[in-house]
PDB file as gemmi writes it, atoms N, CA and C in Angstrom:
CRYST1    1.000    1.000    1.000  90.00  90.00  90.00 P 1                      
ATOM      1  N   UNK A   1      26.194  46.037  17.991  1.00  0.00           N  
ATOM      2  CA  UNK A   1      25.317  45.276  17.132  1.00  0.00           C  
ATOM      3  C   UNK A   1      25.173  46.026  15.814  1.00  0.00           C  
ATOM      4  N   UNK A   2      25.195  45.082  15.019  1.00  0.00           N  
ATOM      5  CA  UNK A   2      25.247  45.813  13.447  1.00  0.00           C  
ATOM      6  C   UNK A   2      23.696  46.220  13.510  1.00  0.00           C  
ATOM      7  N   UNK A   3      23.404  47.268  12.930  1.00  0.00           N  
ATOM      8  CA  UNK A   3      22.339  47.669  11.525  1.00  0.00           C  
ATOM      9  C   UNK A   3      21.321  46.655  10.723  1.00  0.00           C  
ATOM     10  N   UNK A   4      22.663  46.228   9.974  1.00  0.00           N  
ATOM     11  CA  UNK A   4      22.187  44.706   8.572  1.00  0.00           C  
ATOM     12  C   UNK A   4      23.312  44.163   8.729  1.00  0.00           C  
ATOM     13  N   UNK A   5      23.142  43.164   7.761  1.00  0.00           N  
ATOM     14  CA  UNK A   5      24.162  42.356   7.455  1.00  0.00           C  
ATOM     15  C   UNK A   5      24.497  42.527   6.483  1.00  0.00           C  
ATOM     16  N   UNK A   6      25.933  42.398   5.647  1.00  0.00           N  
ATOM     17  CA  UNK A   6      26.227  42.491   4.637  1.00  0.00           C  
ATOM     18  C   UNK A   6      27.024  41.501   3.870  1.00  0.00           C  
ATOM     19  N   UNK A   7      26.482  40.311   3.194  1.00  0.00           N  
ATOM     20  CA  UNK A   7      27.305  39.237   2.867  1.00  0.00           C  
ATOM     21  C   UNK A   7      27.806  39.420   1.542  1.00  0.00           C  
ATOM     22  N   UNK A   8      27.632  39.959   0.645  1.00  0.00           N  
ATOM     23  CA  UNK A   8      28.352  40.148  -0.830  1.00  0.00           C  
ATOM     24  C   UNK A   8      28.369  39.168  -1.790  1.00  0.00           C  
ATOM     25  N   UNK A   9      27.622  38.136  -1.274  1.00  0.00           N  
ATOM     26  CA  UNK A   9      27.505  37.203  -1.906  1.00  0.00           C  
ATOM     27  C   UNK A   9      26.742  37.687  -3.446  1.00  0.00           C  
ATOM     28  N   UNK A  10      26.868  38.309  -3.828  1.00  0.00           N  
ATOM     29  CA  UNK A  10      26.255  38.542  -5.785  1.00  0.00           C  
ATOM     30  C   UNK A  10      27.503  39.388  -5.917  1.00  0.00           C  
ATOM     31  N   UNK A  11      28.726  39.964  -5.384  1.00  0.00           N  
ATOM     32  CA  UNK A  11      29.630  40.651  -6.146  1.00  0.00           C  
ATOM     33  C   UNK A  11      30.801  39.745  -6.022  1.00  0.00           C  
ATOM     34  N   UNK A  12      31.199  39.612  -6.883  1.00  0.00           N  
ATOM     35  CA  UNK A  12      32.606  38.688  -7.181  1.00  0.00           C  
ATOM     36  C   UNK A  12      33.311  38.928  -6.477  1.00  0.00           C  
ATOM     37  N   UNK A  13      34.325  40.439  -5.904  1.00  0.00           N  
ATOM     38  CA  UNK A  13      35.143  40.087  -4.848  1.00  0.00           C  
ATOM     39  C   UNK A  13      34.772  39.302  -3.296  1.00  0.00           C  
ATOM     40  N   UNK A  14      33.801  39.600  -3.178  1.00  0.00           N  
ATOM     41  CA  UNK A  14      33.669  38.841  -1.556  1.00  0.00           C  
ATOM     42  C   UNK A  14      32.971  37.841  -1.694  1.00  0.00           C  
ATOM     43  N   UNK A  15      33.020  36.954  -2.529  1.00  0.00           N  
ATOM     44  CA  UNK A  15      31.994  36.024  -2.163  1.00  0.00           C  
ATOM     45  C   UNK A  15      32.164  35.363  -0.689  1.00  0.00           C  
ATOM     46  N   UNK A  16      31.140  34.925  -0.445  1.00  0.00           N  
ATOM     47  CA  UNK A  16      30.726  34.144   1.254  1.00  0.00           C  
ATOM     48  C   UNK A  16      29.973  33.426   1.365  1.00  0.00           C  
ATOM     49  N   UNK A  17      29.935  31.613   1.383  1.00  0.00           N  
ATOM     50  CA  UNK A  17      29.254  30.889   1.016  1.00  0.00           C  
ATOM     51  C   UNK A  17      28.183  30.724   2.451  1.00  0.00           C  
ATOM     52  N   UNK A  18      27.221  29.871   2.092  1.00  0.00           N  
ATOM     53  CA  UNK A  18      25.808  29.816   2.443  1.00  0.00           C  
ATOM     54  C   UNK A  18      26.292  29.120   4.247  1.00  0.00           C  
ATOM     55  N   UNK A  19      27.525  28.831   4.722  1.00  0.00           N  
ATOM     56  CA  UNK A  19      27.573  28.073   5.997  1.00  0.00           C  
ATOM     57  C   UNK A  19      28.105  29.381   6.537  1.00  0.00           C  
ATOM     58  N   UNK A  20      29.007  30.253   6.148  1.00  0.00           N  
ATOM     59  CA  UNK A  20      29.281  31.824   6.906  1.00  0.00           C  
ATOM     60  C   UNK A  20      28.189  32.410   6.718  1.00  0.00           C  
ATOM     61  N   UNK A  21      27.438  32.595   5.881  1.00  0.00           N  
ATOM     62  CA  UNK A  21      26.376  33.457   6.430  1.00  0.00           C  
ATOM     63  C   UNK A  21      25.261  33.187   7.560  1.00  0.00           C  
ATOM     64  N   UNK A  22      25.267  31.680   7.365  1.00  0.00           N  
ATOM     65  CA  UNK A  22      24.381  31.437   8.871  1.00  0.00           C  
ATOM     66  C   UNK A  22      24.903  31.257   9.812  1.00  0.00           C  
ATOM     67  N   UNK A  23      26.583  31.291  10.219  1.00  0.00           N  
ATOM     68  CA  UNK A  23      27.050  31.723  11.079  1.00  0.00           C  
ATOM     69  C   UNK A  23      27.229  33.169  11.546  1.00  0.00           C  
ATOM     70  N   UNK A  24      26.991  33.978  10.310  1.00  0.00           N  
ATOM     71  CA  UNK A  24      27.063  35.275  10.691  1.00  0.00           C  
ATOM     72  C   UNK A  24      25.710  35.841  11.353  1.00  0.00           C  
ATOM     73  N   UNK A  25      24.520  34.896  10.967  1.00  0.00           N  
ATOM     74  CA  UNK A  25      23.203  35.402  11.073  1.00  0.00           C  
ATOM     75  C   UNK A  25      23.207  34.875  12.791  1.00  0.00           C  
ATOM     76  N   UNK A  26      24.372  33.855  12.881  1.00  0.00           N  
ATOM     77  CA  UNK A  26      23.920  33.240  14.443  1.00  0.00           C  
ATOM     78  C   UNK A  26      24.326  34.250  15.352  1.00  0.00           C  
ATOM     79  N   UNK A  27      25.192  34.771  14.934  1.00  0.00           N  
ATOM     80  CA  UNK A  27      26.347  35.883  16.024  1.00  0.00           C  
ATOM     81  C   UNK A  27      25.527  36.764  16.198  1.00  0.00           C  
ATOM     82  N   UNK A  28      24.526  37.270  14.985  1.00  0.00           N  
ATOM     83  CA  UNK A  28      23.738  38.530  15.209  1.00  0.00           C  
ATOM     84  C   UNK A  28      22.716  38.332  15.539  1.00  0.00           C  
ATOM     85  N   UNK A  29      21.947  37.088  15.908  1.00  0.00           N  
ATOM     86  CA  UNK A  29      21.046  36.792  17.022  1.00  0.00           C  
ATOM     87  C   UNK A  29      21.914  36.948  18.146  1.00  0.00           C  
ATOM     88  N   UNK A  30      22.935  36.913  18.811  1.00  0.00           N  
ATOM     89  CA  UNK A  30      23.597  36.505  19.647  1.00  0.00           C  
ATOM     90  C   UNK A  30      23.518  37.895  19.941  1.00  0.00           C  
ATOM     91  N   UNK A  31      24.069  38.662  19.138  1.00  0.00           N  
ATOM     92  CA  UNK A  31      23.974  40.060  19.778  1.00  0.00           C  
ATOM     93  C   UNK A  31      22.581  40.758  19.782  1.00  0.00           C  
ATOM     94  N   UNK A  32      21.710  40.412  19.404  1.00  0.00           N  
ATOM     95  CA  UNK A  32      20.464  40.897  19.130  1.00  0.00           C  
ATOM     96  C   UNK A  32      20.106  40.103  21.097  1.00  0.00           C  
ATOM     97  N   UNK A  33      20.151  39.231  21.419  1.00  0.00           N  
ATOM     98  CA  UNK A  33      19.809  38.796  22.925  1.00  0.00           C  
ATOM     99  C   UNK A  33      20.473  39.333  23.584  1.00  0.00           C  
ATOM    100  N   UNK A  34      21.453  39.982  23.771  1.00  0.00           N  
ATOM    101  CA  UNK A  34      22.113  40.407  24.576  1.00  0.00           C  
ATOM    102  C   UNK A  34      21.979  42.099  24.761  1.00  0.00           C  
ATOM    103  N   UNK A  35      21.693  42.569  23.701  1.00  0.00           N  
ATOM    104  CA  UNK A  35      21.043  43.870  23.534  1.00  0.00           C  
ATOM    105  C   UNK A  35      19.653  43.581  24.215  1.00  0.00           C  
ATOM    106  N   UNK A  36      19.129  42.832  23.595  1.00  0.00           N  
ATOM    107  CA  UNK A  36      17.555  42.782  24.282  1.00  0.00           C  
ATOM    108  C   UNK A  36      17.362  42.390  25.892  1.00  0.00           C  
ATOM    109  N   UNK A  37      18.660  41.577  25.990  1.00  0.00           N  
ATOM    110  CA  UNK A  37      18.345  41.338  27.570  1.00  0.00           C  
ATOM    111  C   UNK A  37      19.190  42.504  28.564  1.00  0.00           C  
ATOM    112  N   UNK A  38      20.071  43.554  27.836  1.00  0.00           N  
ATOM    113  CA  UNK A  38      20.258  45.360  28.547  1.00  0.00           C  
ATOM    114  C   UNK A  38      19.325  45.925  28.598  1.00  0.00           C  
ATOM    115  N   UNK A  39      18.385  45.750  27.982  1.00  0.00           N  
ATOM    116  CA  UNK A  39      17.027  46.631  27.556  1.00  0.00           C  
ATOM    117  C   UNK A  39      16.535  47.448  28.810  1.00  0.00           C  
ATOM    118  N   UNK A  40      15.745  47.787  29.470  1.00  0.00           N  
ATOM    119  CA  UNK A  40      14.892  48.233  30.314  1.00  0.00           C  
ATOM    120  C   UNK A  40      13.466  47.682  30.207  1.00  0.00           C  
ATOM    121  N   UNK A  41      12.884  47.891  31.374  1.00  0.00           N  
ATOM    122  CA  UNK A  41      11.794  46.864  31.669  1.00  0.00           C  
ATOM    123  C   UNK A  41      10.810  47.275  30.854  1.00  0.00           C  
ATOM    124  N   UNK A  42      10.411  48.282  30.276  1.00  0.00           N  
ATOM    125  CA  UNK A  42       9.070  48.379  29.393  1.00  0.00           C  
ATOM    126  C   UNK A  42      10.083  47.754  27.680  1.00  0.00           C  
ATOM    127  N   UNK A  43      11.216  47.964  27.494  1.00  0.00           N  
ATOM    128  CA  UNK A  43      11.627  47.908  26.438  1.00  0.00           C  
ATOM    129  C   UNK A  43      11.853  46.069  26.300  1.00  0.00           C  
ATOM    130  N   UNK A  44      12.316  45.565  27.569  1.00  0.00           N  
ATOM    131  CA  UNK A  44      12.141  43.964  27.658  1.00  0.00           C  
ATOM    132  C   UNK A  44      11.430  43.237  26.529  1.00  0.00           C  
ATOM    133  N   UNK A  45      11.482  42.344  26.167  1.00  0.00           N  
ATOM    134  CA  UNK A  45      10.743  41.173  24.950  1.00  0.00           C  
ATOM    135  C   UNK A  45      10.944  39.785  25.152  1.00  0.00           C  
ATOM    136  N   UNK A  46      10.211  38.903  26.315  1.00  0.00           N  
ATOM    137  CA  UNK A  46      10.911  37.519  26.508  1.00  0.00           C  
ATOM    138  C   UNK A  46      10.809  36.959  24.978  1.00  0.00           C  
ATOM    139  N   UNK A  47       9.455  37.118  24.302  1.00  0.00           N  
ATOM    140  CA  UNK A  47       9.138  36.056  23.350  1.00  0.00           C  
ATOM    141  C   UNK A  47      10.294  36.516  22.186  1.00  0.00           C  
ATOM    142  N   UNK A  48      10.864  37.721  21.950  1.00  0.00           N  
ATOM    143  CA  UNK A  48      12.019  37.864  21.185  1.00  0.00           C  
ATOM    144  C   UNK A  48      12.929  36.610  21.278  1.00  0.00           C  
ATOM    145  N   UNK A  49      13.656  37.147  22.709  1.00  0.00           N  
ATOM    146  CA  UNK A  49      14.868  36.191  23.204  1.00  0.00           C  
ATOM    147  C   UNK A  49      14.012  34.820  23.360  1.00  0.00           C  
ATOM    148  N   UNK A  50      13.364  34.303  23.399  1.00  0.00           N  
ATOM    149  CA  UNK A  50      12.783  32.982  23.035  1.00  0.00           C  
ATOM    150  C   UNK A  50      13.320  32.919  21.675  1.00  0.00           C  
ATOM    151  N   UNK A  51      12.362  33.655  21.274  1.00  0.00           N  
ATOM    152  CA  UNK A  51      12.609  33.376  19.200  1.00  0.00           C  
ATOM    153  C   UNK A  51      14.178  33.103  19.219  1.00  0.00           C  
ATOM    154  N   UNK A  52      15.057  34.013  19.677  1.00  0.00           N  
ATOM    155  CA  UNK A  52      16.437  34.037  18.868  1.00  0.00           C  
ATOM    156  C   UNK A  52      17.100  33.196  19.391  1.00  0.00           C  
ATOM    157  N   UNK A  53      16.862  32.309  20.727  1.00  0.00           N  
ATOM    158  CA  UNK A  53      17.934  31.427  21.445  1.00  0.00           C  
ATOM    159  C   UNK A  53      17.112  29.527  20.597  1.00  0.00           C  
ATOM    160  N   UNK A  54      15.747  30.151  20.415  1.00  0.00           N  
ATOM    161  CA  UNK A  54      15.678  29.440  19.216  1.00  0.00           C  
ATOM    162  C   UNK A  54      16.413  28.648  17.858  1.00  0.00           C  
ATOM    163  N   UNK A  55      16.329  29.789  17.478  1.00  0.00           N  
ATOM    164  CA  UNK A  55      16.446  29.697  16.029  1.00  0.00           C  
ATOM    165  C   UNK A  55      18.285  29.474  16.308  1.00  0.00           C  
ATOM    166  N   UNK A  56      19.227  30.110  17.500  1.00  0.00           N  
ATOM    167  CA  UNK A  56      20.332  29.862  17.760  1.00  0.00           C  
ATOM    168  C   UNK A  56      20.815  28.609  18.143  1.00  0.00           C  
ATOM    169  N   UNK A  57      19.545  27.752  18.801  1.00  0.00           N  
ATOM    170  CA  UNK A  57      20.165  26.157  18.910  1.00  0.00           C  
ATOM    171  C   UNK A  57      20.191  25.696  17.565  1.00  0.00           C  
ATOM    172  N   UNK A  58      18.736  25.942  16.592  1.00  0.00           N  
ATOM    173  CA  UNK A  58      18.987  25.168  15.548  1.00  0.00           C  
ATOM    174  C   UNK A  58      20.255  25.422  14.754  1.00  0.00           C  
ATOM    175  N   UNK A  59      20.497  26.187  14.354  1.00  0.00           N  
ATOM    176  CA  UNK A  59      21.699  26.866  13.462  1.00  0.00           C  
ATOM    177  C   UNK A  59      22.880  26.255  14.229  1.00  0.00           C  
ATOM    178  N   UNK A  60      23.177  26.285  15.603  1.00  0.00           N  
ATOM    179  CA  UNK A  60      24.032  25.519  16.001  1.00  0.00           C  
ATOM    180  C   UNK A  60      23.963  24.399  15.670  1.00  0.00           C  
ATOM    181  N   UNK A  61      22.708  23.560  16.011  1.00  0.00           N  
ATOM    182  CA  UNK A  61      23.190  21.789  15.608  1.00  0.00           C  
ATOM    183  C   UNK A  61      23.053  21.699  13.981  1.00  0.00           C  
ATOM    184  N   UNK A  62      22.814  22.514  13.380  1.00  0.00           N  
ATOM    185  CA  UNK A  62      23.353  21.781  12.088  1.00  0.00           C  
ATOM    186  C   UNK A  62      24.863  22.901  11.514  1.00  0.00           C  
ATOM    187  N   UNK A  63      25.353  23.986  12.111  1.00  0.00           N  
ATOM    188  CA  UNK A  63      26.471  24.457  11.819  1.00  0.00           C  
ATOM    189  C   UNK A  63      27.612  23.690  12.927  1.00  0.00           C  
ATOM    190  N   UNK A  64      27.403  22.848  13.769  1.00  0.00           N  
ATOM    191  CA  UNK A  64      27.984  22.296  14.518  1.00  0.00           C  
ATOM    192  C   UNK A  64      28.327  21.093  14.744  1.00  0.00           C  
ATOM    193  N   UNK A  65      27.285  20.485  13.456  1.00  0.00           N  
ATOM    194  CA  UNK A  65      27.017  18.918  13.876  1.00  0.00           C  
ATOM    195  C   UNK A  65      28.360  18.108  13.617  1.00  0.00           C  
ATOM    196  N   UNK A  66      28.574  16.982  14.052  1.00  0.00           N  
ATOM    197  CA  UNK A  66      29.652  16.485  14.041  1.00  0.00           C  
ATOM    198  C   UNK A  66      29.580  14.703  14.092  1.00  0.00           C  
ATOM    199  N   UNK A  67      29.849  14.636  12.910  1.00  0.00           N  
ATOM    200  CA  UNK A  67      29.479  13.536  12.170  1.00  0.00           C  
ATOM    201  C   UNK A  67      30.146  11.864  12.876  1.00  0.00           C  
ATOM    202  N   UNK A  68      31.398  11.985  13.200  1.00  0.00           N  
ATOM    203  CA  UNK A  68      31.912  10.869  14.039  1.00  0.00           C  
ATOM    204  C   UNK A  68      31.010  10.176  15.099  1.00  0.00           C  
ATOM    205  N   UNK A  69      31.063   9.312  15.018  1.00  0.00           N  
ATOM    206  CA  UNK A  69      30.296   8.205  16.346  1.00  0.00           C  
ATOM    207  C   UNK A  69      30.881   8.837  17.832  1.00  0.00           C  
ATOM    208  N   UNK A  70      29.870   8.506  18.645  1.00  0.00           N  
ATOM    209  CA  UNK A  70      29.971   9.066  20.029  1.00  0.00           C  
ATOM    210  C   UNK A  70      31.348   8.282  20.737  1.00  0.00           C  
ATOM    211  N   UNK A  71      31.151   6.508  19.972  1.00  0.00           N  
ATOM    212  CA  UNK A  71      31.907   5.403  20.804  1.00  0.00           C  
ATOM    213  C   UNK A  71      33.184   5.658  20.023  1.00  0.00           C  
ATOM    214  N   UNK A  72      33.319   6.549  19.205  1.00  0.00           N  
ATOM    215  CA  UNK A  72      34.763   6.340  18.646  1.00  0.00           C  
ATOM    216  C   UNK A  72      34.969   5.708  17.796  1.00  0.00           C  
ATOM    217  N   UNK A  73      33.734   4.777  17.278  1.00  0.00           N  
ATOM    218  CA  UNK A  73      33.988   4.044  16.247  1.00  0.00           C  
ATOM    219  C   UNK A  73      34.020   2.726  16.165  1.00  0.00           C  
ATOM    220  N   UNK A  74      34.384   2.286  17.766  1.00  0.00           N  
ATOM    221  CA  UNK A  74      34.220   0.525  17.772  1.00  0.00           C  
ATOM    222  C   UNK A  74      35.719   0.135  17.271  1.00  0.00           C  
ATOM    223  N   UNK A  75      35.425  -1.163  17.427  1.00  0.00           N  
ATOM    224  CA  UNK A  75      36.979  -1.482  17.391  1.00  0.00           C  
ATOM    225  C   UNK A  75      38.052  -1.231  16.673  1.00  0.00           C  
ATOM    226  N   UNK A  76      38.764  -1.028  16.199  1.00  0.00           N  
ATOM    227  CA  UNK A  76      40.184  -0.806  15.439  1.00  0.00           C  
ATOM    228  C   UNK A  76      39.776  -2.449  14.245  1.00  0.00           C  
ATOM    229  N   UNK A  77      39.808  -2.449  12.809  1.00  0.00           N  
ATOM    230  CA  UNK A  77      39.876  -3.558  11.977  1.00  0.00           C  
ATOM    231  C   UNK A  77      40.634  -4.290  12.089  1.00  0.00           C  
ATOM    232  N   UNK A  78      40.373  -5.800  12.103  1.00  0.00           N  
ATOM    233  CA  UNK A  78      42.145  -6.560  12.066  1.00  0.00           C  
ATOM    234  C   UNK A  78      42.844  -6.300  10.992  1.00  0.00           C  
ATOM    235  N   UNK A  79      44.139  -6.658  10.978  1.00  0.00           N  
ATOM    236  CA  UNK A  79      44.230  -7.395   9.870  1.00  0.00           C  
ATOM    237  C   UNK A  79      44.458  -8.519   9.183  1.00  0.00           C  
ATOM    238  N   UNK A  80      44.587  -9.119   8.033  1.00  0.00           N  
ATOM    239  CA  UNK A  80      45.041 -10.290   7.865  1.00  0.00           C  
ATOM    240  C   UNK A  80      45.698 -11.084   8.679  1.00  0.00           C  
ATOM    241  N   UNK A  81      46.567 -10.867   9.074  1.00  0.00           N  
ATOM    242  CA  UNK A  81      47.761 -11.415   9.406  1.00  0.00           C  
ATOM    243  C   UNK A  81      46.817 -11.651  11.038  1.00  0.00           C  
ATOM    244  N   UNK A  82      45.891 -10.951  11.539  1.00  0.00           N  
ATOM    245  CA  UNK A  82      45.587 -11.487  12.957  1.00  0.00           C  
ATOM    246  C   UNK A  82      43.635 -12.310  12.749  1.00  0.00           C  
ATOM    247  N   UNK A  83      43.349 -11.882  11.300  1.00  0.00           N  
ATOM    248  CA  UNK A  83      42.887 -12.913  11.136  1.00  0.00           C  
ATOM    249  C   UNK A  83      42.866 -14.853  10.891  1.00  0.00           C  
ATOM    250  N   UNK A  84      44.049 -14.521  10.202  1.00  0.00           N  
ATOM    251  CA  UNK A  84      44.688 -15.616  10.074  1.00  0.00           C  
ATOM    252  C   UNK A  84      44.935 -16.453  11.417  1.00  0.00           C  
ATOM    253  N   UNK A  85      45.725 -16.264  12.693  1.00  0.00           N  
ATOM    254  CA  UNK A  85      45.888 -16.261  13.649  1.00  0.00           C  
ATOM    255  C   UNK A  85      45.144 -16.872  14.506  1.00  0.00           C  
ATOM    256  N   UNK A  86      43.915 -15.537  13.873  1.00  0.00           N  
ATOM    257  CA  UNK A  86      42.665 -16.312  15.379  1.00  0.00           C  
ATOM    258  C   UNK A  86      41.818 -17.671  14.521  1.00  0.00           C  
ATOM    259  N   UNK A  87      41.771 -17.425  13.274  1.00  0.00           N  
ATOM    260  CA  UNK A  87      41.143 -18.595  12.415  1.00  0.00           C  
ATOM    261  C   UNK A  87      41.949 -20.116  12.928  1.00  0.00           C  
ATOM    262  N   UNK A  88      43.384 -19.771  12.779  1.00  0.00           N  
ATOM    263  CA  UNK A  88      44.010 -20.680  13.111  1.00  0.00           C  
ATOM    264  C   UNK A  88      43.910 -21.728  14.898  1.00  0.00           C  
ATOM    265  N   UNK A  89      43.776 -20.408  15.641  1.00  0.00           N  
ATOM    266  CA  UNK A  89      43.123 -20.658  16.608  1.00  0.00           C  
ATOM    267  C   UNK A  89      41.785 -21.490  17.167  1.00  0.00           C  
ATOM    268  N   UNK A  90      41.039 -21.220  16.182  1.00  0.00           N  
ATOM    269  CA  UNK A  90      39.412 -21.335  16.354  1.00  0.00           C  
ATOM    270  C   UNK A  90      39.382 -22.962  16.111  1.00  0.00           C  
ATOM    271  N   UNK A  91      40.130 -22.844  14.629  1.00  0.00           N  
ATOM    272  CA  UNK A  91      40.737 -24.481  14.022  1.00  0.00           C  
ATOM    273  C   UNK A  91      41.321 -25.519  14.800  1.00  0.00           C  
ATOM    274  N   UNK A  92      42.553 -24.946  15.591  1.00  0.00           N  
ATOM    275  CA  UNK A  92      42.875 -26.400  16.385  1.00  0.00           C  
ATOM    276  C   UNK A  92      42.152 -26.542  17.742  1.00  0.00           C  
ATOM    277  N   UNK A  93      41.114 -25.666  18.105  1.00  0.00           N  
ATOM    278  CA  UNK A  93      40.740 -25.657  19.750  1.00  0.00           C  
ATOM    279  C   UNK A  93      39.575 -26.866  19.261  1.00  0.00           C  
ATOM    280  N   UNK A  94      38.970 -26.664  17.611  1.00  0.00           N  
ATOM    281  CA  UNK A  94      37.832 -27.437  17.464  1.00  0.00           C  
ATOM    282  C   UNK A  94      38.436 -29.092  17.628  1.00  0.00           C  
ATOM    283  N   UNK A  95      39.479 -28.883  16.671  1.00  0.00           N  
ATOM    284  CA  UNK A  95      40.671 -30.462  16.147  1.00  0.00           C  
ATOM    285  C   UNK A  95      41.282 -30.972  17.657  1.00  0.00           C  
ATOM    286  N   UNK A  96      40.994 -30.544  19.000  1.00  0.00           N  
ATOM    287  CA  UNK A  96      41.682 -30.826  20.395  1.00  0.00           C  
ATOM    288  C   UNK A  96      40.706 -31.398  20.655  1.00  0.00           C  
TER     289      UNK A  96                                                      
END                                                                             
């Protein structure tokens, strides 16, 4: 487990925009629970690992979120050519 973090974001060679760093901040909760849950029993902290598995879902659903529909999207569009078709369809079943 790191120390700090170090994103460089104010010196021109490294820049690291604002979605890596809260992925970087997620990893180091990640290791921050996992250190805390080696701990020993006086050194233990549930409400820590509360806090960080916390703040680790949120950062997940919005570094994770994923914008596509669940259903896939629903049907495939016609096109012309099978609009035409079923119009044509619709037309002589009425004209029968």
């Amino acid at each position: 487990m790191s120390h700090h973090l170090k994103f460089f974001s104010t010196h021109p060679p490294f820049r690291v925009n604002s979605y890596s760093k809260l992925d970087l901040i997620r990893k180091e909760l990640e290791a921050i629970i996992k250190y805390e849950s080696n701990a020993g029993m006086w050194e233990y902290d549930p409400y820590l690992i509360s806090a960080a598995e916390e703040a680790i879902n949120a950062l997940s659903g919005f570094l994770d979120y994923d914008p596509t529909p669940e259903d896939g999207g629903g049907e495939p569009p016609m096109t012309m050519a099978e609009m035409h078709t079923e119009a044509w369809k619709e037309h002589v079943a009425m004209h029968s």
